[in-house]
N, C-alpha and C positions, 0 to 999 in steps of 0.2 A: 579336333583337339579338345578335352576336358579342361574345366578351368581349372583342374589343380597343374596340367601340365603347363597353361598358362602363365599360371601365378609361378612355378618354377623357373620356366623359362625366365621372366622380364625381372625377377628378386634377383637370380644368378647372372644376367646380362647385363642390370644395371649394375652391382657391386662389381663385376669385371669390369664393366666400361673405366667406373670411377678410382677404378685401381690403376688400371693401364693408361686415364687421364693422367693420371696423378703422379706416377714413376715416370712416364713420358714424359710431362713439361719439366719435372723434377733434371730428368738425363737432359732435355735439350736443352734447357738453362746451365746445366753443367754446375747443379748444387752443391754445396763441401757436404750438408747433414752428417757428420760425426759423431751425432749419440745416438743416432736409430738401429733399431736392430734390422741386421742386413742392408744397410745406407745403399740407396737407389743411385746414386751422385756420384760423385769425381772420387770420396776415399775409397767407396764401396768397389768401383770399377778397377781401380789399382790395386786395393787388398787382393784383388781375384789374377788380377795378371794381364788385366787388357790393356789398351791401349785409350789415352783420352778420349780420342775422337771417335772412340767405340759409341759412345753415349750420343754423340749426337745424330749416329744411323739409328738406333736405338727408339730414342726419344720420338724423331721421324714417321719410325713406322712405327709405334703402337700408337699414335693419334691418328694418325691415318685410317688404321684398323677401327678405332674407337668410331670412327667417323665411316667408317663401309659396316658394321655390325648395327649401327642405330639409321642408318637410311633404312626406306623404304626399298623393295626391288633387288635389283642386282645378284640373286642368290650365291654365284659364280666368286662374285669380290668378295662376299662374306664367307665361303669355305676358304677361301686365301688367306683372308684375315685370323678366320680361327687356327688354320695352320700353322701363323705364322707368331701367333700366340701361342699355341701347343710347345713349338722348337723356341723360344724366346725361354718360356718361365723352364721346360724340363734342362734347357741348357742351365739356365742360371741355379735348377736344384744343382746338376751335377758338376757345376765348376764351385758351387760352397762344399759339396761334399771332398772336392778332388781338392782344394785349399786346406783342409783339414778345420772347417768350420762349425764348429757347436749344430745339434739341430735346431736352437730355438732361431738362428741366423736364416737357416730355410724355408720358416715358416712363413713368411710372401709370398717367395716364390711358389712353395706349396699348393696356397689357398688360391693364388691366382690361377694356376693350374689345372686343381680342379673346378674351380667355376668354368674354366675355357670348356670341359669337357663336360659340364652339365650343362651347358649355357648349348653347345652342338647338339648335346643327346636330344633337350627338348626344344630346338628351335621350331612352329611352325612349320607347314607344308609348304606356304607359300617364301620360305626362306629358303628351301630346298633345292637344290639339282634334280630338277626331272632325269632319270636312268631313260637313254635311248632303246636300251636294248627290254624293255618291259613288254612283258608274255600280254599283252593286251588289245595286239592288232588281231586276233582272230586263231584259230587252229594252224592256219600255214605258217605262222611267227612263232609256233611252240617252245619249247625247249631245245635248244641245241642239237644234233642227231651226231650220232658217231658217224665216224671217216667214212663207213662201207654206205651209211646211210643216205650219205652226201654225195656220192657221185655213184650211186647205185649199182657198186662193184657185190651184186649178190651171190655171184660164187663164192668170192671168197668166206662170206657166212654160214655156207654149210659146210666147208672144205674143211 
C-alpha cells in the first residue's frame, strides 16, 4: 500500500469514525438539537417519519461499527460495519429527499457516505477478506471451466 493511499485511508476513517461517534451518542442520548442542519436527534428522527426508538438501534450500532472499523484484526466485522454504514447514511440521504428536505439538510448524510466509501475503497490488505476462491493454488484451480469442461461430456463439443 502507498502512503498516499495511507494517508487516504486513516484522514477518511478517522472523520467517518468521529461522525458516526458523534450522530451515534447524539441518537442514543436521544438529543432535541433543533437548530442543526439535518438534526441527528429526537426532532430530526420525527421530521423524517420514524419512530423514537428508532434512535436508539441507531445510536447502538454505529458505535459499535466505530469500534469494529478502528480495532485491529477481524476484517469480516469490518466489511459488516462498512455495510452497515453504506444502508445507514444512503437510507437517511433518501428519507430527506422522500420528506421533501432542502439539499443543504443532506449534506451529513452525504459526506458521511462518501467517507464510508472511500474509507472501503482504500482500507489496507490486512483489513480485507481474503477471496477463497483466488486463481493462486496452481494451474488445476485455474479459472472456472465450462459445463462440458467439468464433467468431460466432449461430444457434445464437437456436435
Amino acid at each position: 500500500m502507498t502512503k498516499r493511499n495511507k494517508i487516504i485511508y486513516w484522514i477518511s476513517t478517522v472523520w467517518l469514525a468521529s461522525g458516526m461517534l458523534s450522530t451515534g451518542t447524539l441518537q442514543l442520548f436521544k438529543v432535541k438539537a433543533e437548530g442543526a442542519v439535518a438534526p441527528p436527534g429526537v426532532y430530526g428522527i420525527t421530521h423524517l417519519g420514524y419512530p423514537v426508538y428508532f434512535l436508539t438501534i441507531l445510536g447502538v450500532w454505529k458505535i459499535l461499527g466505530v469500534v469494529a472499523l478502528l480495532i485491529p484484526k477481524f476484517p469480516f466485522l469490518k466489511e459488516w460495519a462498512y455495510a452497515g454504514f453504506f444502508f445507514a447514511m444512503s437510507g437517511a440521504v433518501f428519507s430527506h429527499i422522500a420528506s421533501g428536505d432542502s439539499m443543504t439538510e443532506n449534506v451529513p448524510a452525504l459526506l458521511l457516505l462518501i467517507l464510508t466509501v472511500i474509507s472501503w475503497y482504500f482500507r489496507p490488505a490486512d483489513r480485507r477478506i481474503i477471496s477463497v476462491n483466488q486463481y493462486s493454488h496452481g494451474p488445476e484451480f485455474g479459472p472456472p471451466k465450462t459445463a462440458t469442461e467439468k464433467h468431460g461430456n466432449h461430444a457434445a463439443v464437437g456436435a
